[in-house]
matplotlib code that plots the C-alpha trace (Angstrom):
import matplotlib.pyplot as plt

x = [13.7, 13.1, 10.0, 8.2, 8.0, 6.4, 7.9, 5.9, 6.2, 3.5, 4.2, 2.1, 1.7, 0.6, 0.3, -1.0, 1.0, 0.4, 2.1, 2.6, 5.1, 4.3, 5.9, 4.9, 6.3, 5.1, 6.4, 5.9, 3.6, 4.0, 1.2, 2.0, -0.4, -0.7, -1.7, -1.2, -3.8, -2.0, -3.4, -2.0, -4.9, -2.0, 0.2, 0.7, 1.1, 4.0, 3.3, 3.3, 2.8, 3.3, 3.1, 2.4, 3.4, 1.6, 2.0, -0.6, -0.7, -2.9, -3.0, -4.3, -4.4, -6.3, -5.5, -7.0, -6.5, -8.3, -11.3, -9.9, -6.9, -7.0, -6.6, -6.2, -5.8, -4.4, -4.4, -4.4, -5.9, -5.9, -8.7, -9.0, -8.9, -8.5, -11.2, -12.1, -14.6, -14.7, -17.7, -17.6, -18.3, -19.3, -17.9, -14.7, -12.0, -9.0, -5.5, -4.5, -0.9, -1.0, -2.0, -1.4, -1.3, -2.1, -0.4, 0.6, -0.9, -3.4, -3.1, -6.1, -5.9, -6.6, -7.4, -9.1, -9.0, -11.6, -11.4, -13.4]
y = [8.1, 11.7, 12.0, 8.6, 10.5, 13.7, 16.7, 19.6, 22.2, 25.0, 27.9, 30.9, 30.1, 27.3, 25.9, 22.6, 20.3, 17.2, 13.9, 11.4, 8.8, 5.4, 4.2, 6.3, 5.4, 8.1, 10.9, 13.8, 17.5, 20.3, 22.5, 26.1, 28.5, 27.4, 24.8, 22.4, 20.8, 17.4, 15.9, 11.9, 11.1, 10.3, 8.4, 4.9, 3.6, 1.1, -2.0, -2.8, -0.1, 3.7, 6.2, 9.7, 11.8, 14.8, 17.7, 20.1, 23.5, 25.9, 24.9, 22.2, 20.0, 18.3, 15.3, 14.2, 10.8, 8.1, 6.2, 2.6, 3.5, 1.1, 4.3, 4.2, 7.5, 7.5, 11.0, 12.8, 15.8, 18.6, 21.1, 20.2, 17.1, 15.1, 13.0, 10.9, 12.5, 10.0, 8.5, 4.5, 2.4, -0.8, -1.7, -1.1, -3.8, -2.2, -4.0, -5.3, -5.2, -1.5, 0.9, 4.2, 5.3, 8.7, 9.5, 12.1, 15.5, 17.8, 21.4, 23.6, 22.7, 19.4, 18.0, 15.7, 13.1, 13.1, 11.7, 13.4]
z = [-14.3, -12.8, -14.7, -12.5, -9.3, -8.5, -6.2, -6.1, -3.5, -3.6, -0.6, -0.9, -4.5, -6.5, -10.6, -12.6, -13.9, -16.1, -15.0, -18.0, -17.0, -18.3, -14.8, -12.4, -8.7, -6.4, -4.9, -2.5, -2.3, 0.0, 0.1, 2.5, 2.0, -1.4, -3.7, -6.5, -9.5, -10.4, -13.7, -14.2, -17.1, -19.0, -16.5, -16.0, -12.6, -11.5, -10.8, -6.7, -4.2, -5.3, -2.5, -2.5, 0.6, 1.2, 3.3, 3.5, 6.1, 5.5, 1.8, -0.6, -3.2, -6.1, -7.9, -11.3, -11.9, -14.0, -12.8, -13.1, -10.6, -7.0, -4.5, -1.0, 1.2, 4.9, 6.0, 8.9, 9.4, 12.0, 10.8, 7.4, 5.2, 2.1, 0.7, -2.8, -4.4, -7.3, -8.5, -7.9, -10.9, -10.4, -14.2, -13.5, -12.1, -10.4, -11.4, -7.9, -8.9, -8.7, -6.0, -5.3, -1.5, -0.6, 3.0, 4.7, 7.1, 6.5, 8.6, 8.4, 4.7, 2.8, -1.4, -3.0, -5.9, -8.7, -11.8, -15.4]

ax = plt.figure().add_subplot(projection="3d")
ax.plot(x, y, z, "-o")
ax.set_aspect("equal")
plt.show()
């Protein structure tokens, strides 16, 4: 379904947007002199391995997801950066059937995840 993956492209601009597919699979962000807030509190992920491609120049992201989602972020950055700013809780126990991969490049710009 169009609504499981994300493509959001943000040049010289930017906006939020909620996500709340119950089968989220992944999907791509473009960040150019510009950026994105992505909110998936009230998204499911799929089960297996969901990716997220990110490009990021001069630009940025921020992702709001919920605590209890296994995250893993593989970024490369040139002058900037993308880092998980979520607080660990030892409490929680991530659903290893479901993992969200955060890949991509970051130019002189970057994001980060957090979680409220």
């Amino acid at each position: 379904m169009a609504d499981d993956y994300l493509d959001d492209v943000a040049i010289f601009g930017g906006g939020n947007r909620i996500i709340t597919s119950n089968n989220f699979l992944g999907g791509k962000i473009t960040s150019i002199f510009g950026g994105s807030t992505i909110d998936f509190r009230k998204a499911t992920l799929a089960k297996g391995k969901n990716v997220i491609d990110i490009f990021t120049m001069f630009g940025g992201s921020k992702l709001i997801v919920p605590n209890d989602w296994d995250i893993r972020v593989d970024i490369v950055s040139i002058f900037g950066g993308y880092s998980d700013k979520r607080v660990p809780d030892p409490h929680i126990v991530y659903d290893a059937s479901k993992q969200l991969v955060i890949k991509g490049v970051a130019i002189f710009g970057g994001g980060e995840i957090k979680s409220y």
